[in-house]
N, C-alpha and C positions, 0 to 999 in steps of 0.2 A: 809669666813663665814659671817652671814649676822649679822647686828648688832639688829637685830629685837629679843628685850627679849624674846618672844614667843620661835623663832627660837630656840635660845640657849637653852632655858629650853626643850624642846623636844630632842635635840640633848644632854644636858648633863644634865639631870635628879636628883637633888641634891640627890633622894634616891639612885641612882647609889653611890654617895662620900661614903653614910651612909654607902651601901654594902660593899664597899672596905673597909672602917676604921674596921672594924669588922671583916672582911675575908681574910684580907691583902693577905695571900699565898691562897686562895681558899677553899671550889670551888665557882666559878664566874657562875654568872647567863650569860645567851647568851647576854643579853641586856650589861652588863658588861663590858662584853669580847670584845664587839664590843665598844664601849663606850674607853674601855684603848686601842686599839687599834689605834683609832683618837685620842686619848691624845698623846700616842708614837709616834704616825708617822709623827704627823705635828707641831711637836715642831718649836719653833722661831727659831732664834740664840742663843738662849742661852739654849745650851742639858745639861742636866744634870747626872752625873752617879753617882755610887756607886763605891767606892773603897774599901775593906775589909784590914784593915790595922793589925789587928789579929786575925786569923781565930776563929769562933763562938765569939767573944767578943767585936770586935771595928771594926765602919765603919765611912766614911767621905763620905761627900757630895765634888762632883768634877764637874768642867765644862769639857765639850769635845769644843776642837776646831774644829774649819769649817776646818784647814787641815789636810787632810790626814795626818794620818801617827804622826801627834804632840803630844807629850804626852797632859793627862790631866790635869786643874791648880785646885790643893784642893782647896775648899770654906773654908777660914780661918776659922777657933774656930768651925769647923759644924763637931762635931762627935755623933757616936750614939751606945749604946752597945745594942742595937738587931736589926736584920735586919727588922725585922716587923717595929721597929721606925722608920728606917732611907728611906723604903718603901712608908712610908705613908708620911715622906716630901717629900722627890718628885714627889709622888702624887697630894700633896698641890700645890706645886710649879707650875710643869703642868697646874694641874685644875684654878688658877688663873690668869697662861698665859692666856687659853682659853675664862676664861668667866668673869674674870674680879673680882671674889666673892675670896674673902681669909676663907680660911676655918680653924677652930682651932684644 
């Protein structure tokens, strides 16, 4: 990706974040959809998942490892009692991988 701010801001559109934080489960505009899909796919080293640790009530944030096959290491003290919250950090997460901006 290019480091040209320009670049970035066309490619990841802060109203895109807006649309997410508000629509979390959908529905997603096309711009969106194509938008999480480059957040998804081209994550660093560090992938992030969701673990559901009791179902409709409690989730944890987890890293995946680059091995096949590893289990995942929960991200200490990071739980969340709805999936929309716990959506939208790693959202966050992502979106600041990519473009550098931490969003609240």
């Amino acid at each position: 990706m290019s480091n040209d701010p320009s670049s970035r801001d066309r490619l990841f559109p802060r109203e895109l974040a807006d649309e997410f934080r508000h629509h979390v489960f959908g529905p997603h505009s096309p711009a969106l959809r194509v938008m999480l899909n480059r957040l998804r796919s081209q994550q660093g080293e560090e992938v992030f998942v969701l673990v559901c640790l009791e179902p409709f009530r409690k989730w944890a944030l987890a890293r995946k490892s680059p091995k096949r096959g590893a289990p995942v290491a929960l991200v200490p003290g990071v739980t969340f009692a709805s999936a929309a919250e716990a959506e939208w950090e790693v959202f966050k997460r992502l979106w600041q991988q990519r473009t550098g901006e931490a969003l609240s």
